[in-house]
N, C-alpha and C positions, 0 to 999 in steps of 0.2 A: 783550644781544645774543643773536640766537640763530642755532646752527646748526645747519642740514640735511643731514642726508646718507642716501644709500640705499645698501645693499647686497644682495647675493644672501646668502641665508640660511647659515653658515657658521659655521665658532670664531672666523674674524676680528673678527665683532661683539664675541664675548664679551671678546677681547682687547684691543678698542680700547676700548672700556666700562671694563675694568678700569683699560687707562691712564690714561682720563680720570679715574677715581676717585682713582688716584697723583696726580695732579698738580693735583688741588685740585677738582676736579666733584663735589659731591655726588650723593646715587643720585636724590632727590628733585626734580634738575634734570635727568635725563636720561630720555626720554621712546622706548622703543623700540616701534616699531607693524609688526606683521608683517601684511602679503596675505593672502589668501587667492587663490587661483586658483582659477577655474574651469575645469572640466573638460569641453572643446568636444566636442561628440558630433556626430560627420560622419552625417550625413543625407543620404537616399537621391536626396530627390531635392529640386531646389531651388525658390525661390517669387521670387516678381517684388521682394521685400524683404529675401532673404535667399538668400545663395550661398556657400559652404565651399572653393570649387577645388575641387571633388570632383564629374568630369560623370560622367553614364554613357549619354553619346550621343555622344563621340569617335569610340571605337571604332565603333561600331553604325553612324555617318556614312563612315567609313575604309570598313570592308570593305561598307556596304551599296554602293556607288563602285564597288570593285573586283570583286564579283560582279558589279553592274550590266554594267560593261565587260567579262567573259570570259560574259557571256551572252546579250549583244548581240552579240559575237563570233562565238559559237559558233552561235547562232541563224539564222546564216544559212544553215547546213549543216543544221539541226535543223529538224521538221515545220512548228512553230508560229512561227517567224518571229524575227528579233530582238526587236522590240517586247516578245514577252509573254516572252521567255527572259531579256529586262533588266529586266521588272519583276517578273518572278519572281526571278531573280540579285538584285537590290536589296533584295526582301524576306527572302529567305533569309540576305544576308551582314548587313543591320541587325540581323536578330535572333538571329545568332549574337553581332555584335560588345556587343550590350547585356546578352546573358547571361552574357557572360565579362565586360564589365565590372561587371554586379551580385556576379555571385562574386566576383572580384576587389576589391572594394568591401568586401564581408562582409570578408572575411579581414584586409583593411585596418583596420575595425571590431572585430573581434578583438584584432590583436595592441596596435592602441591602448587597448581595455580591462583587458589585463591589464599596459600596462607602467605603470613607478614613475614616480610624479607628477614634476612638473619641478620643480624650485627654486622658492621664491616668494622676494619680497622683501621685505627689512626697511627702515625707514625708522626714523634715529635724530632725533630731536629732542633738542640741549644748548640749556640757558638760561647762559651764562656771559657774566664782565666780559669788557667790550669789550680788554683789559689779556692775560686768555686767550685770546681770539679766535683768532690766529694758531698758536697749542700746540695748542688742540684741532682744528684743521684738519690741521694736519700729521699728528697720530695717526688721523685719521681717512683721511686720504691713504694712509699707511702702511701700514693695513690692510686695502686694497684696499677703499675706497670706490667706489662707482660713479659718485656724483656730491656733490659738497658746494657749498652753498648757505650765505651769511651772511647774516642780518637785522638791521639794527640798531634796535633799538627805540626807537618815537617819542615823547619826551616832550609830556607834558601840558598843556599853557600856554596 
């Protein structure tokens, strides 16, 4: 039989490992495989295959809106008319909203480069009798497993 389980990277591996060693698991049956994580790098800007949640034409859309409307507004007291005072308003308020969301973007980009990695995860693999099956589940439970899986193995015939 074999069992599966994952954990977040921790001493509770080391601990349930030991237990299972106590209680009859050899080391030679126990199979521990850790992640590797990759480390997502937010990008500026996005492609028709590829998008982060991360816009920087929110903003640039919000205020280029809202300048539009107080210069369509105001335009009609002003020489050049609403027309060019909302598309002037429009262009002015987009391209402030997308400079403040690029800097804001960097800085976002910063402080995820320098912080500490996140936890990967371990995956343990036991090969034990079907007779321990439920011993080594329990200790694996115990130790804050994240998920346990049994296999039973198919004979040959």
């Amino acid at each position: 039989m074999l069992v599966v389980s994952s954990f977040e990277y921790s001493e509770s591996i080391e601990i349930a490992i030991a237990l299972l060693e106590e209680n009859g698991v050899s080391k030679e049956k126990i199979l521990a495989v850790p992640f590797t994580k990759k480390r997502e790098e937010i990008k500026l800007f996005d492609s028709i295959h590829y998008s982060d949640g991360v816009s920087l034409f929110d903003l640039a859309a919000a205020l280029g809106t809202v300048f539009s409307v107080l210069g369509a507004s105001f335009g009609f007291v002003l020489t050049w008319g609403p027309i060019i005072w909302g598309l002037l308003g429009f262009t002015i308020g987009a391209a402030l909203g997308f400079v403040i969301d690029y800097f804001w973007t960097k800085q976002k980009i910063k402080k995820r480069a320098n912080a500490p990695a996140s936890k990967t995860e371990v995956v343990l693999i036991i090969e034990c009798d079907e007779t321990l099956g439920k011993t080594v589940e329990d200790i694996l439970w115990k130790n804050l497993a994240v998920g346990v899986a049994k296999v039973k193995k198919q004979s040959n015939s």
